[in-house]
C-alpha positions as CSV (number, residue, x, y, z in Angstrom):
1,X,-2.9,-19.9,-1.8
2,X,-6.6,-21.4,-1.2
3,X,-9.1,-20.2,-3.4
4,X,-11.6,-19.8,-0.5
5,X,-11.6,-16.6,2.4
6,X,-10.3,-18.4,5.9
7,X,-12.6,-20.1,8.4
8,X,-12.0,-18.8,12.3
9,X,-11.6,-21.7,14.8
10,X,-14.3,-22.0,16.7
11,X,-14.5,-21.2,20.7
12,X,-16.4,-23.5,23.2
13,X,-14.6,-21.6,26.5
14,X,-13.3,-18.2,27.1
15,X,-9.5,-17.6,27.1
16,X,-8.1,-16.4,30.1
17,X,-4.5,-15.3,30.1
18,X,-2.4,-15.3,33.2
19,X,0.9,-13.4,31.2
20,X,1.5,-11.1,28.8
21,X,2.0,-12.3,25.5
22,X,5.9,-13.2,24.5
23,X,5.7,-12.3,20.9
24,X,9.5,-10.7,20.0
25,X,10.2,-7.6,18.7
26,X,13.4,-5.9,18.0
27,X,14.2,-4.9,21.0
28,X,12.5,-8.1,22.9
29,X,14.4,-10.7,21.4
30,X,13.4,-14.3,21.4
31,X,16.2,-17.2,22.3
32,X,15.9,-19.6,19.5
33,X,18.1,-22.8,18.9
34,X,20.0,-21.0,16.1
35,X,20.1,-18.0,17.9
36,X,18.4,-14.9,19.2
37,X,15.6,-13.6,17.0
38,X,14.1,-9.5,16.4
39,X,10.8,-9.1,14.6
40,X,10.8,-5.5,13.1
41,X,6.9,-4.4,12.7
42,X,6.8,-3.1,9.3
43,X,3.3,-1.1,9.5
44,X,1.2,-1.4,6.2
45,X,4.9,-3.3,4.8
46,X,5.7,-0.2,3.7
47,X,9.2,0.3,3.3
48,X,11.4,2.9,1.9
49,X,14.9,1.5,-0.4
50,X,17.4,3.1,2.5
51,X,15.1,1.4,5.1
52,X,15.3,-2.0,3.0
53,X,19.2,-1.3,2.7
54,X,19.2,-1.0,6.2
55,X,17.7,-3.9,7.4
56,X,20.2,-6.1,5.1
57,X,23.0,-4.9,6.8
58,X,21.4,-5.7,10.0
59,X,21.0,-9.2,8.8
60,X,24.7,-9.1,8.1
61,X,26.1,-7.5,10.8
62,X,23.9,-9.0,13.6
63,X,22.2,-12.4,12.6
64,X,22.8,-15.3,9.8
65,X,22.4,-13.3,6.7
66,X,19.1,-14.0,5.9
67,X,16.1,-12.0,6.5
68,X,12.6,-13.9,7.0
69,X,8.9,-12.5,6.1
70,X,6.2,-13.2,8.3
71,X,2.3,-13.4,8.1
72,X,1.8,-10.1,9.4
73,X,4.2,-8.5,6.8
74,X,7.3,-8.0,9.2
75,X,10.8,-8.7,8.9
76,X,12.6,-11.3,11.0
77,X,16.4,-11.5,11.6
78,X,17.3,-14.6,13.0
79,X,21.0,-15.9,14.4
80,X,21.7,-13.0,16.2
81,X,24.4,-12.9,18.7
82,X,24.5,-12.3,22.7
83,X,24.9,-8.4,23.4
84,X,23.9,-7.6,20.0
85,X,21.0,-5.3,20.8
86,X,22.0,-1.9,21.9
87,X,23.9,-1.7,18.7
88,X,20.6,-3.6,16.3
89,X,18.0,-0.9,18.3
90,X,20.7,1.9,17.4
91,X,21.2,1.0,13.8
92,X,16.8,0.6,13.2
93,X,16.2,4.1,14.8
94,X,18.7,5.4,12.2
95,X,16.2,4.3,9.6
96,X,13.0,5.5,11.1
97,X,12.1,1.5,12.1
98,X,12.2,2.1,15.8
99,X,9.8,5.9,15.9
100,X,8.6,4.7,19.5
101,X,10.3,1.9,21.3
102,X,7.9,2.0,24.4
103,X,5.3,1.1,21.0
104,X,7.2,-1.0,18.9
105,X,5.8,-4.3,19.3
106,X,2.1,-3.2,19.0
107,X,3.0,-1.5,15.3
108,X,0.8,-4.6,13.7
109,X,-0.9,-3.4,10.7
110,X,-1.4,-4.8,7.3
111,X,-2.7,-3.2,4.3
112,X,-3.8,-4.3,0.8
113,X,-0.7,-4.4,-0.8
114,X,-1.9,-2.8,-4.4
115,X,-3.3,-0.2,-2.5
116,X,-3.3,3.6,-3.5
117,X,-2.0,6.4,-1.7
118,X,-5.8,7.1,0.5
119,X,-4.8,3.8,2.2
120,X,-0.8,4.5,2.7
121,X,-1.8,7.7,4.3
122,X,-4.4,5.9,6.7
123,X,-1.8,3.4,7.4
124,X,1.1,6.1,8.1
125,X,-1.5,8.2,10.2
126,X,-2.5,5.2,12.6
127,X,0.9,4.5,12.8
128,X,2.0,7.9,13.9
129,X,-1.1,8.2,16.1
130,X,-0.3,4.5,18.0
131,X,3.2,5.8,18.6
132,X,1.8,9.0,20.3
133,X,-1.3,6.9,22.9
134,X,0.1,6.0,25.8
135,X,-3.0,3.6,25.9
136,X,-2.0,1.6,23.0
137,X,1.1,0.5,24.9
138,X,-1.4,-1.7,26.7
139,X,-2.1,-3.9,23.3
140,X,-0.4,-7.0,22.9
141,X,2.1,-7.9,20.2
142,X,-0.7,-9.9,18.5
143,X,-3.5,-7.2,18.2
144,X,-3.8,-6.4,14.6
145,X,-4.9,-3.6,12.6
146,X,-6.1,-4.0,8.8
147,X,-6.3,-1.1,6.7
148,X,-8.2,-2.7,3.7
149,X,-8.4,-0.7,0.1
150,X,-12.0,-2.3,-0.5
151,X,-11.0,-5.8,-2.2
152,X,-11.6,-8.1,1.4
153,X,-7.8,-9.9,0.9
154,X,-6.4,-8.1,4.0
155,X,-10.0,-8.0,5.7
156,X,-10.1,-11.9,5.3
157,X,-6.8,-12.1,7.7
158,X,-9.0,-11.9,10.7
159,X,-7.9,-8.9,11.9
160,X,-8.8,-7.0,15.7
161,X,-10.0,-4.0,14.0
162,X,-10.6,-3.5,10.5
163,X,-11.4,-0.5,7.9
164,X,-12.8,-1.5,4.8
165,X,-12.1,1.7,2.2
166,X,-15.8,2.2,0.4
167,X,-17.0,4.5,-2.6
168,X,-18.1,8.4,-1.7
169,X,-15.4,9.1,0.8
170,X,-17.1,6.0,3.1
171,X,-15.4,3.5,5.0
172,X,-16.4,0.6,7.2
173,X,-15.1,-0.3,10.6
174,X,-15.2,-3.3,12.6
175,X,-14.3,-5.0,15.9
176,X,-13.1,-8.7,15.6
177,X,-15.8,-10.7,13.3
178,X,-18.6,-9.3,14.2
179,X,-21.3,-9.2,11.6
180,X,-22.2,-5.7,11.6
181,X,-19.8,-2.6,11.3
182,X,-20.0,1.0,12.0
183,X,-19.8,3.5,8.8
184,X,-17.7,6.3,8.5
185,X,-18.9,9.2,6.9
186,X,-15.2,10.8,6.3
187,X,-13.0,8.0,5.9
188,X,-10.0,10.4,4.2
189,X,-10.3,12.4,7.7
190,X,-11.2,9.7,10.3
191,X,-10.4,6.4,9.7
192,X,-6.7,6.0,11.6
193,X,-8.1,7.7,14.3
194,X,-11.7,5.6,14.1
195,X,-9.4,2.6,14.4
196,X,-7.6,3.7,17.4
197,X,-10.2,4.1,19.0
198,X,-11.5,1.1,18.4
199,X,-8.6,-0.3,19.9
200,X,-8.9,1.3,22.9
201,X,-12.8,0.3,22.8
202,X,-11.7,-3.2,23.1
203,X,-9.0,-2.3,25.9
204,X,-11.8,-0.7,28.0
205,X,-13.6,-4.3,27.4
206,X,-11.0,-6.3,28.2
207,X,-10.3,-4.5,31.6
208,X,-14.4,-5.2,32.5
209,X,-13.8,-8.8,31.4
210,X,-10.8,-9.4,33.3
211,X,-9.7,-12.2,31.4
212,X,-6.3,-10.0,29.8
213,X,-7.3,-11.1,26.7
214,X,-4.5,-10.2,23.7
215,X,-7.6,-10.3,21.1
216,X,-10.8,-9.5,20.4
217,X,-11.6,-12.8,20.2
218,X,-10.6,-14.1,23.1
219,X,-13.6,-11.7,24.8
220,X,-16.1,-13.5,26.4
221,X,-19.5,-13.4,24.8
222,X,-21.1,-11.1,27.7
223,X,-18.2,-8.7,26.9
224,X,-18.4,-8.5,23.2
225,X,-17.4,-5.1,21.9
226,X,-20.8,-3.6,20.8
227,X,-21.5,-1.4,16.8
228,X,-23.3,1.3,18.8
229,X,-21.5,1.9,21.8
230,X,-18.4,2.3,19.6
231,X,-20.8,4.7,17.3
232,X,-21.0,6.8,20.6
233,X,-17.1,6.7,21.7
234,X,-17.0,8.2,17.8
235,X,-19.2,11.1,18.0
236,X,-17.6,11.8,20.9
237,X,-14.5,12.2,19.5
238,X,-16.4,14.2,16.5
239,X,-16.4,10.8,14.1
240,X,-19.2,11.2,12.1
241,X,-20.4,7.3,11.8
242,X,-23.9,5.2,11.4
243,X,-24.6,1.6,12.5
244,X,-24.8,-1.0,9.6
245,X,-26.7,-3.7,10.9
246,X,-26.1,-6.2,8.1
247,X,-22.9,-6.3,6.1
248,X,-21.6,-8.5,3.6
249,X,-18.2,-8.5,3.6
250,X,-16.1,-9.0,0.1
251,X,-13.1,-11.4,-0.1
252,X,-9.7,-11.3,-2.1
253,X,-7.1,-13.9,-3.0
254,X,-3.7,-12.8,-2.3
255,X,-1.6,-11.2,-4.9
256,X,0.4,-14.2,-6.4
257,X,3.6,-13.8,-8.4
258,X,3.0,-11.3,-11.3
259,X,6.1,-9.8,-13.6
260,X,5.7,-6.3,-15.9
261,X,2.4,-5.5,-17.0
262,X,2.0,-2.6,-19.3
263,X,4.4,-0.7,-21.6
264,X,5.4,2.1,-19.5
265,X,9.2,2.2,-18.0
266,X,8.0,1.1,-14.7
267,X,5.6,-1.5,-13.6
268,X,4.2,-3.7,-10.5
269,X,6.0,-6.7,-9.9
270,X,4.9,-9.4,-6.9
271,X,8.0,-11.3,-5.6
272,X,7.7,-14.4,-3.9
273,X,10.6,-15.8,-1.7
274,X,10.8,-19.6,-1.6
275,X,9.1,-20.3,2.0
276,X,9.7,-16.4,3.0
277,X,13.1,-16.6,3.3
278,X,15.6,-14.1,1.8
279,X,19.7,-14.3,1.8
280,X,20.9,-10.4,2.0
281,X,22.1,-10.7,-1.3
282,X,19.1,-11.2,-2.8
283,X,17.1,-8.7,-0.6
284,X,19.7,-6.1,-1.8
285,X,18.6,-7.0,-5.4
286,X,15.2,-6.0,-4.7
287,X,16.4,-3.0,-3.2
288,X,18.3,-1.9,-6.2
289,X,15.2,-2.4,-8.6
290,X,12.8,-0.5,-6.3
291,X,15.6,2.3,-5.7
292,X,15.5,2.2,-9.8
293,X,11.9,3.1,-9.9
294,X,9.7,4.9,-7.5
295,X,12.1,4.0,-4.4
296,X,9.5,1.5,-2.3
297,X,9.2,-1.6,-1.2
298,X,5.8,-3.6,0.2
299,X,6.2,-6.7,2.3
300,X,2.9,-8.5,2.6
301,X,1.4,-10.8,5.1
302,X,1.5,-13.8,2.3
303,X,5.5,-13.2,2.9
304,X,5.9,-11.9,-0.6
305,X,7.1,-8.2,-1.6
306,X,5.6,-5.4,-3.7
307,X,7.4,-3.0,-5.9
308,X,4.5,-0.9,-6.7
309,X,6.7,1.0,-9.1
310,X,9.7,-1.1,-10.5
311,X,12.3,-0.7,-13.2
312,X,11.9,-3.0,-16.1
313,X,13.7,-1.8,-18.6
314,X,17.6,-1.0,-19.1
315,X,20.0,-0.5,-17.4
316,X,17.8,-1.6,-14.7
317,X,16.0,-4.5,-15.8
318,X,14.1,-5.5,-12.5
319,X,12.3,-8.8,-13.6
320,X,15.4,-10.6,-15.4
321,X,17.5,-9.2,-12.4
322,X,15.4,-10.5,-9.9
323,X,14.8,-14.3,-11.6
324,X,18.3,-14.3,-11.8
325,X,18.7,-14.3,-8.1
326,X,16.4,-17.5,-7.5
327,X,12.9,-15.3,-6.7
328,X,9.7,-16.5,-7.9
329,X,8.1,-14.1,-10.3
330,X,6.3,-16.7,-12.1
331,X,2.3,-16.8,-11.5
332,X,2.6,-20.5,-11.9
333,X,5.5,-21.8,-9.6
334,X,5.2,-24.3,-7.3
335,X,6.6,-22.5,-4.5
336,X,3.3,-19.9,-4.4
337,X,1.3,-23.3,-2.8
338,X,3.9,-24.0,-0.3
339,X,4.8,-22.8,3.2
340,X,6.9,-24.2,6.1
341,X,7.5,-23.6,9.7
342,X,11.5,-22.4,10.6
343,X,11.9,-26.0,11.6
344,X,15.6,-27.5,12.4
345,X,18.0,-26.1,13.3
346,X,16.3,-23.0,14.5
347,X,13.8,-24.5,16.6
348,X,14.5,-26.8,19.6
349,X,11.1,-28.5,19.2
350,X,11.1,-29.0,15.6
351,X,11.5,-33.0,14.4
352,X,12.8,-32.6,11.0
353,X,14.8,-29.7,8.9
354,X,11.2,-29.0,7.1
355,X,12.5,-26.1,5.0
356,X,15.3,-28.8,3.3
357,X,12.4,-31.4,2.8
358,X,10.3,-28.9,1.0
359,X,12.8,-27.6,-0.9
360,X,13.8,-31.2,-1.8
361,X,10.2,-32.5,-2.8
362,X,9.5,-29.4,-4.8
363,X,12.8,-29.3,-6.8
364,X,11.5,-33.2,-7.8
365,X,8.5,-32.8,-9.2
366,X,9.1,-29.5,-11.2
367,X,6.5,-27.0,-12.1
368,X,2.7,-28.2,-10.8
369,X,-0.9,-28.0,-12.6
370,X,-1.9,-26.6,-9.4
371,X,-3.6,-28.7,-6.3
372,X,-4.1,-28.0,-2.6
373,X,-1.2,-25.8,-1.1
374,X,0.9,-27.5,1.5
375,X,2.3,-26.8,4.8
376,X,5.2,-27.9,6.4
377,X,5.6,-28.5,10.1
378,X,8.1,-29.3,12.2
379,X,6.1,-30.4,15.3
380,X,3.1,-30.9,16.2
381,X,2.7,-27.1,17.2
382,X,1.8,-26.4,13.7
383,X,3.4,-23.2,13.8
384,X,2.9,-20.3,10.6
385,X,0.2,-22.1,9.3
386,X,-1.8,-20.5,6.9
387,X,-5.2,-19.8,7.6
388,X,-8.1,-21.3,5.8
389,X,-9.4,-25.2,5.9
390,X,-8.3,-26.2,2.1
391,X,-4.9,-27.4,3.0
392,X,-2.5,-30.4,3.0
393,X,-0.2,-30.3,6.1
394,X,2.9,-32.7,6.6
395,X,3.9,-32.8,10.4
396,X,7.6,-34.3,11.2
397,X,6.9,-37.0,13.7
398,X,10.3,-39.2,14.6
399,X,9.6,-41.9,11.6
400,X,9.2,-39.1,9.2
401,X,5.6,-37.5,8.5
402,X,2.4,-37.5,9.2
403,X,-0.3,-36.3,6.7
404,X,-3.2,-34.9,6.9
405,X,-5.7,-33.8,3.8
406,X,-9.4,-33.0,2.8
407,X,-11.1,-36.0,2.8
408,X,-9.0,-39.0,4.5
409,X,-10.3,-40.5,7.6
410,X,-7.3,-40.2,9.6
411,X,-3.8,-38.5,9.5
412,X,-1.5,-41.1,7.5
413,X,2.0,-41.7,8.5
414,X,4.7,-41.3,5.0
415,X,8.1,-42.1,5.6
416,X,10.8,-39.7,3.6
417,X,11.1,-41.2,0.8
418,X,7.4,-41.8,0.1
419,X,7.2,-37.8,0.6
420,X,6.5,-36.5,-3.3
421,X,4.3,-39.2,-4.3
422,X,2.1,-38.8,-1.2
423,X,2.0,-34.8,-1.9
424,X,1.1,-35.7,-5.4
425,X,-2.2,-37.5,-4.6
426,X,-3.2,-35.7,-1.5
427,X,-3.4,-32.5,-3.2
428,X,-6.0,-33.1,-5.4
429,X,-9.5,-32.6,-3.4
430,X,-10.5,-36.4,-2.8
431,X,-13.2,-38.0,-0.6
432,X,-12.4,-41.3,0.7
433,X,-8.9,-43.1,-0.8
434,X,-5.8,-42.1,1.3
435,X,-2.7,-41.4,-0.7
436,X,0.1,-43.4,-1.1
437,X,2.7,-43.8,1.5
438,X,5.1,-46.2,-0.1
């Protein structure tokens, strides 16, 4: 992942949005070329072993097998089949994934995923409290919350409305990326509801601007969501909170791939899927070592999972089990620097099978000393890529690629089999010689 906190594109006009937005959800689902697709909001990633269970046999029963992570730390069933979603919608409720369907897409919120139980309660309690505002079904699918435990990794995702936990009970809470914040006094008490009401804040702003934005970002300047009139909506809810003028925010890499620490029977293991894509077998294995140990799962927006508390020891021995089934536990794989787009055959638009010629480049050259990461793109859409400015991108064009890398000129065209030793040199932060494209 890049070592530095993402930069936010800037805006020269505002946006104005003539729809609503088309993001899927699991009962929306999205006609792909290998398929229809359901995105399950997974709020905070927090997921129970039986929910976990449950979601593999949706894959099986309903789409291709596989289940996909995404950057807001949802789940993604892909292939499914025409007519398949009474019976999908039926199935999630069972397992507590569907609590309000007239909600269900606007259920976007991330958390730190090392965090302690003050921010899994703040993330359950938003949660509930979004399923019971009938206001909040006005948010789009892309509005998204960020319950942060203090460390700035979730913070740094450029999040709509963010709570930053702080010492003394304290909290901080922000619109968009504004460069002040409003403190709450009782964080433990107010900070879901602080944050819905936030959201609703930036509703009430949208409406004046007229524009429909989906995000606070997307405001025009004149209707910027302002520290102290959210300090008032507050008080007037009987939020305790003060105006911080100035406020320097911290930053957080992502957790990377980390196996048992400790000497205790359970431990914290982060799992990384090759690209963020899981067959139900293997998903099943994670299951099992989380139902082992303290029974929970985390998906995070980096498309990796937590097991906060795993079995690694007999007759569950969680790390061996899951590099067995072709997981990346490892802190210095390859596959932690590399991310894709679905690519063919699931996307109509999509010039090349990206996922296969990642997959094939990386199993060439073999463990890395490290370097830029890289994303793979099928089109020149760009799709899933990672936020931040540090990056090598390849994008499919009908010859092959086109790359593009800190410090050349121009994007340089690289047929297939010039792919790896193109990668090689472009990932190391240059300045003026292009890389190879033999």
């Amino acid at each position: 992942m890049p070592p530095q906190p993402p930069t936010a594109a800037s805006r020269d006009e505002p946006v104005i949005r003539d729809r609503g937005d088309a993001c899927p959800g699991a009962l929306r689902l999205h006609a792909a070329d290998d398929g229809h697709l359901a995105r399950v909001r997974i709020p905070g990633g927090l997921l129970t072993a039986r929910q976990a269970s449950v979601l593999a046999l949706a894959a099986d029963r309903f789409g291709d097998g596989h289940l996909e992570l995404t950057s807001r730390g949802n789940v993604q069933l892909r292939g499914l089949a025409d007519g398949c979603g009474a019976g999908l919608a039926s199935l999630l409720d069972g397992a507590g994934l569907l609590p309000a369907p007239s909600h269900e897409r606007v259920r976007n919120i991330v958390a730190s995923p090392m965090a302690a139980d003050r921010v899994v309660r703040w993330v359950r309690e938003l949660d509930r409290l979004l399923c019971a505002s009938t206001r909040a079904t006005a948010l789009s699918g892309r509005f998204l919350f960020a319950l942060d435990e203090g460390r700035g990794d979730v913070a740094a995702l450029e999040p709509d409305v963010t709570v930053l936990a702080g010492t003394d009970g304290r909290a901080l809470l922000r619109l968009g990326a504004a460069g002040d914040a409003v403190e709450l006094a009782d964080a433990d008490a107010d900070a879901p509801h602080a944050a819905l009401l936030a959201a609703e804040y930036f509703l009430d702003t949208a409406d004046a601007a007229g524009t429909r934005a989906w995000r606070v970002a997307e405001l025009p300047d004149e209707h910027a969501p302002q520290a102290a009139e959210l300090v008032r909506r507050l008080a007037a809810a009987g939020i305790a909170a003060a105006h911080r003028p100035e406020v320097a925010w911290p930053y957080a890499a992502p957790p990377a791939p980390r196996g048992p620490g400790g000497a205790g029977e359970r431990t914290a293991l982060c799992v990384l899927p090759p690209l963020g894509r899981l067959s139900s077998d293997q998903w099943r294995v994670l299951v099992q070592v989380a139902d082992a140990g303290d029974g929970e799962l985390r998906v995070t927006p980096w498309r990796s999972i937590v097991l906060p508390g795993a079995s690694t020891r007999g007759p569950v021995d969680g790390y061996a089990r899951i590099e067995a089934a072709g997981l990346v536990v490892a802190p210095d794989s390859p596959w932690q620097s590399v991310t894709a787009c679905t690519g063919r055959p699931g996307c109509a638009k999509a010039l090349a099978d990206v996922r296969a010629d990642a997959r094939a480049v990386v199993e060439a050259a073999g463990p890395t000393a490290g370097g830029l990461p890289v994303h793979w793109s099928g089109c020149a859409r760009r799709c899933g890529h990672p936020r931040g400015t540090a990056w090598v991108d390849l994008v499919a064009t009908p010859d092959g690629y086109e790359l593009c890398a800190p410090g050349l000129p121009a994007p340089a065209p690289v047929p297939h089999a010039g792919l790896a030793a193109a990668l090689t040199a472009a990932r190391r932060p240059r300045t003026t010689t292009p890389p190879p494209t033999q």
